[in-house]
C-alpha positions as a Markdown table, in Angstrom:
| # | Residue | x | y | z |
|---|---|---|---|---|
| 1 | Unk | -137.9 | 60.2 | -26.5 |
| 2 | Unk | -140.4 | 63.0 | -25.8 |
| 3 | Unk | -138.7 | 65.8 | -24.3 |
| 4 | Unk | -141.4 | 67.6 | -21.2 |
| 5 | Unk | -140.2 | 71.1 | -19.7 |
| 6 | Unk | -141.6 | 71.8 | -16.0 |
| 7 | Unk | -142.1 | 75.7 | -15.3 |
| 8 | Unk | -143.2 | 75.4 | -11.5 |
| 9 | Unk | -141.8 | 77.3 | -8.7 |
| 10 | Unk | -142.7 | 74.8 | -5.9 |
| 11 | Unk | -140.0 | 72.6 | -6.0 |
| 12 | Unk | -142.1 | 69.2 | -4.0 |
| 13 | Unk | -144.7 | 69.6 | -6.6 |
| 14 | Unk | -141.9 | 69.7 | -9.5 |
| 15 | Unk | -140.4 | 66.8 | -8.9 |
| 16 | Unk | -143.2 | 64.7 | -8.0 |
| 17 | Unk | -144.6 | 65.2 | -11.4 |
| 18 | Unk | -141.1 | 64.4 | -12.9 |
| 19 | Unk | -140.5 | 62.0 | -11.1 |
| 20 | Unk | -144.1 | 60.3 | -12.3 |
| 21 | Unk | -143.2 | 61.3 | -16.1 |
| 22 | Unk | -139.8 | 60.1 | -15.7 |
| 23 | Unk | -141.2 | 56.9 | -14.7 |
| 24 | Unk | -143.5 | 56.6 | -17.8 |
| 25 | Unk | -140.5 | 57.1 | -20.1 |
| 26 | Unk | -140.4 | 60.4 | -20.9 |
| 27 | Unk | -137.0 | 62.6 | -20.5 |
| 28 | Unk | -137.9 | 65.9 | -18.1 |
| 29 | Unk | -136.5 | 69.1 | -18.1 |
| 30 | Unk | -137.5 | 71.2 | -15.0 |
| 31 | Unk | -137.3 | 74.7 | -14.5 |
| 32 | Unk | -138.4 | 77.4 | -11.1 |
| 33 | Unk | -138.9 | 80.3 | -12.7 |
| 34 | Unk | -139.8 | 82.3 | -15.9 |
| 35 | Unk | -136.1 | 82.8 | -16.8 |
| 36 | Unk | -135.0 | 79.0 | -16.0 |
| 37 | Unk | -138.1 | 78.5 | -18.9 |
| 38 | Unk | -137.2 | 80.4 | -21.1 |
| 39 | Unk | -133.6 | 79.4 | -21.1 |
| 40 | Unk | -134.7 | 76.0 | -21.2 |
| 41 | Unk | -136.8 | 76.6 | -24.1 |
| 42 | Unk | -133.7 | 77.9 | -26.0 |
| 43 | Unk | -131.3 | 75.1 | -25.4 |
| 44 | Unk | -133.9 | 72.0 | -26.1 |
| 45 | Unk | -136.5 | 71.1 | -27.9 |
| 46 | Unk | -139.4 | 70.9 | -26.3 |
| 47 | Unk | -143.0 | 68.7 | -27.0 |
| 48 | Unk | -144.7 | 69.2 | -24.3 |
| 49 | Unk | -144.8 | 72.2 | -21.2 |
| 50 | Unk | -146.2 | 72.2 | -18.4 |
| 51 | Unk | -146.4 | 75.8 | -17.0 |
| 52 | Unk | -147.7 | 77.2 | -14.0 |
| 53 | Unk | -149.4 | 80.7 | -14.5 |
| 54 | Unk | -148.0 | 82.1 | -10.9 |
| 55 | Unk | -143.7 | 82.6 | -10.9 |
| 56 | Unk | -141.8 | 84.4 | -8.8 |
| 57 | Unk | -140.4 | 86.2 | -11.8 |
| 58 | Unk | -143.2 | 87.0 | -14.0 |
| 59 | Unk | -146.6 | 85.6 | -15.4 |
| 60 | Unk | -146.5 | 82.0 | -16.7 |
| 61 | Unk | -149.3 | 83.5 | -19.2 |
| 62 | Unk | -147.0 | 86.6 | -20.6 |
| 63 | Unk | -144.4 | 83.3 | -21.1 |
| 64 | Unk | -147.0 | 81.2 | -22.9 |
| 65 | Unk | -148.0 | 84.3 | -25.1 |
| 66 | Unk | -144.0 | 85.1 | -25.1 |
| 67 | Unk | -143.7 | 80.9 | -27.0 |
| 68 | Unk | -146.9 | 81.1 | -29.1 |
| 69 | Unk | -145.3 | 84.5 | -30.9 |
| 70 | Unk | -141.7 | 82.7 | -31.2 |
| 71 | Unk | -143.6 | 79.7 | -32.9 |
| 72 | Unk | -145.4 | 82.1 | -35.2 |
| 73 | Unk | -141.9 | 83.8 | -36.3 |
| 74 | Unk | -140.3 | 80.5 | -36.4 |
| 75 | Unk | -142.9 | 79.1 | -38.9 |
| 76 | Unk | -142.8 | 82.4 | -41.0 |
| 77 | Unk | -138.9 | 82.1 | -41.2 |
| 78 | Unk | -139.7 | 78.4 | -42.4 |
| 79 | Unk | -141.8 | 79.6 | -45.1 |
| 80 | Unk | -139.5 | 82.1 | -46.6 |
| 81 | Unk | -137.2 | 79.6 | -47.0 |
């Protein structure tokens, strides 16, 4: 099953797009903030995000820079070994 995190801070808006991909199979994983996400991010694997840009605790753009470099490490670290 595809695993989808949620970064949005408006909780109604959240859940109504789990509760539509939740509906089409997929398992969801919803977070409020920039922490929640990142935290989330760290305990799951994730294959899809859906991120707002605007949290209450930082930038959903630093975050998506913040993933793209842990991917790029992550791939190096594969290489070496």
């Amino acid at each position: 099953m595809r695993n989808i995190l949620i970064i949005e801070d408006d909780k109604i808006l959240n859940k109504g797009v789990a509760f539509a991909l939740k509906k089409e199979g997929y398992n969801v994983i919803s977070a409020y903030t920039k922490q929640e996400g990142k935290t989330a991010i760290d305990n799951n694997e994730i294959d899809f995000l859906l991120l707002d840009i605007t949290l209450p605790d930082g930038s959903g753009l630093d975050l998506c820079k913040e993933i793209k470099t842990k991917i790029k490490e992550k791939k190096k670290c594969n290489k070496k070994t």
